[in-house]
C-alpha positions in Angstrom: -19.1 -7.7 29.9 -17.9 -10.9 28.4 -15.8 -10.6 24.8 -17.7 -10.5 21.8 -16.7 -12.7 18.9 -17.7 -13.4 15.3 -17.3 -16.7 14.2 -17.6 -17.1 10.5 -17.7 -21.0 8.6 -19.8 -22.1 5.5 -19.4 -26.0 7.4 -22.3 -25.6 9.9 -20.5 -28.4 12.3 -17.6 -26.6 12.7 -19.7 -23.3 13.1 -22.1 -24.9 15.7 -19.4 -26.7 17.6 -17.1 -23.3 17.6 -20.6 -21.7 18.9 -21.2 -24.2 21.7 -17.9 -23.9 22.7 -17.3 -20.4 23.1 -20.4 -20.0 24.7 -19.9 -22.9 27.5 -16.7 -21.1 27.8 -18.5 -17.5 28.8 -18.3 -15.3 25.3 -20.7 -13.5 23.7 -21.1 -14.9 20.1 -22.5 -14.6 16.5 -22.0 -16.6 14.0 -22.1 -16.1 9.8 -22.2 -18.7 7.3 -19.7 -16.8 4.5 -17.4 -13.9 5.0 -20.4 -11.4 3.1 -22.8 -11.6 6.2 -19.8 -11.6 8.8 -18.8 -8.3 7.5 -22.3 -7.2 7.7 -22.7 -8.6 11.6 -19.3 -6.7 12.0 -20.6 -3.7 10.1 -23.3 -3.3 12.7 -21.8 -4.0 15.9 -17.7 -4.7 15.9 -16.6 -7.9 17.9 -13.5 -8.3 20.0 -12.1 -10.9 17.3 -13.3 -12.7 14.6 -12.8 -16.5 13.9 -13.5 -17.0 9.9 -12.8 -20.0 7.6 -10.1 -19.4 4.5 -12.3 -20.6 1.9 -16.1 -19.7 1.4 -18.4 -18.9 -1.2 -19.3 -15.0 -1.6 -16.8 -13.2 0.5 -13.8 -15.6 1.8 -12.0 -14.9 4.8 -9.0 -13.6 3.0 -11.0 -11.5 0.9 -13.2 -10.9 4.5 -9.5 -9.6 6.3 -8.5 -7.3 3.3 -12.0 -5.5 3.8 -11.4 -5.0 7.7 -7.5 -4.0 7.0 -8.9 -1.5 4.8 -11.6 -0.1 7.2 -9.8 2.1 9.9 -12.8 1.4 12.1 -12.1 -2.7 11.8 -7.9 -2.4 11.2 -6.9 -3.2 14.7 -10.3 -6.2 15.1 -7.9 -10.0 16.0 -8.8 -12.3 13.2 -7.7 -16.2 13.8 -8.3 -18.0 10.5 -9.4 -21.8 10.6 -8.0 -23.6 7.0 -9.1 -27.3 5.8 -6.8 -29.8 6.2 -4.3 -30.2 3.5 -4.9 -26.7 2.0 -1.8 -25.3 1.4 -1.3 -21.4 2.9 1.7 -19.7 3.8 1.0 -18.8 7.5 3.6 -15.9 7.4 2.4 -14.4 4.3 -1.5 -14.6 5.4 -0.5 -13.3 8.7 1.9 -9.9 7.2 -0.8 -9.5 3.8 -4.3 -10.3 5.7 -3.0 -9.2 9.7 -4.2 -12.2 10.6 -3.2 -13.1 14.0 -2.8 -16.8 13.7 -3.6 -19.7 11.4 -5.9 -23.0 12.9 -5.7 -25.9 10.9 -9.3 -27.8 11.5 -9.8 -30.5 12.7 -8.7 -28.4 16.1 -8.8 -29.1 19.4 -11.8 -27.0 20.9 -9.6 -26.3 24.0 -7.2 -25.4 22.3 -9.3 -23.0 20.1 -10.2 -21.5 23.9 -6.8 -21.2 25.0 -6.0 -18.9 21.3 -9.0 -16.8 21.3 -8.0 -15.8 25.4 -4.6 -15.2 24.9 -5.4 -13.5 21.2 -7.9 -11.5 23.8 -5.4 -10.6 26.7 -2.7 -9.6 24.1 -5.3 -7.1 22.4 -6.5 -5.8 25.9 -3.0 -5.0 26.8 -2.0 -3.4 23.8 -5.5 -0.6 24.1 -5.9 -1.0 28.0 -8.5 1.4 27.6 -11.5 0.2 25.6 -12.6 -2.8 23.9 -13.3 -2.9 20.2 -16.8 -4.0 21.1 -17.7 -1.1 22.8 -18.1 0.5 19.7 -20.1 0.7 16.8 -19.0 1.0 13.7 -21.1 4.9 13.3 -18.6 5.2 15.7 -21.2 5.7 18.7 -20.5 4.6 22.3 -22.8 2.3 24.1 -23.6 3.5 27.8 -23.3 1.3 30.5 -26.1 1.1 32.3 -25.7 1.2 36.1 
């Protein structure tokens, strides 16, 4: 079952090129245009990681990570966070206060962006070698695997 990741921008080129990517590159992906209705796609079915902008209108991603740090359902979820050119954030202190995994200054390279969200991925796998945070809801229900 491929990974399942959130990808969450208010800029709708960055949020369709992210898409396209990600999904040439074999994920399963949803996409949100502010951090309010990625919580809500999140709410209903948790991804593997979630890629969200620093600044949008309703919820922001910082705003976005403090709500999943607070949720023990969503504490553990990888969150890479994408920030505008020449806006000033303190990678260390987003990354200790938010538990943001890393910071990705846009414009990015898309192959790059691959190469973080797989080793974000592998990291996360080895660390709960057992289960993957998508194969849970957040009612905390299983899915079944059909076979």
């Amino acid at each position: 079952m491929p990974h399942r990741i959130v990808i969450c921008d208010d800029d709708i080129a960055i949020l369709r090129a992210a898409e396209f990517k990600l999904l040439r590159a074999g994920f399963e992906v949803r996409t949100a245009g502010d951090g309010q209705e990625a919580w809500e796609l999140i709410e209903r079915e948790l991804p593997d990681l979630l890629l969200t902008d620093c600044q949008m209108p309703r919820l922001d991603g910082l705003n976005l990570c403090r709500r999943l740090r607070e949720d023990p359902r969503t504490a553990r979820l990888p969150v890479l966070m994408l920030t505008a050119k020449g806006f000033e954030l303190d990678t260390a202190d987003v990354c200790s206060r938010y538990g943001v995994t890393a910071v990705i200054a846009k414009p990015f390279s898309p192959r790059e962006l691959v190469e973080t969200i797989r080793q974000t991925l592998a990291a996360a796998d080895a660390c709960n070698p057992d289960s993957s945070p998508s194969d849970t809801r957040l009612t905390g229900a299983t899915h079944e695997s059909a076979h």
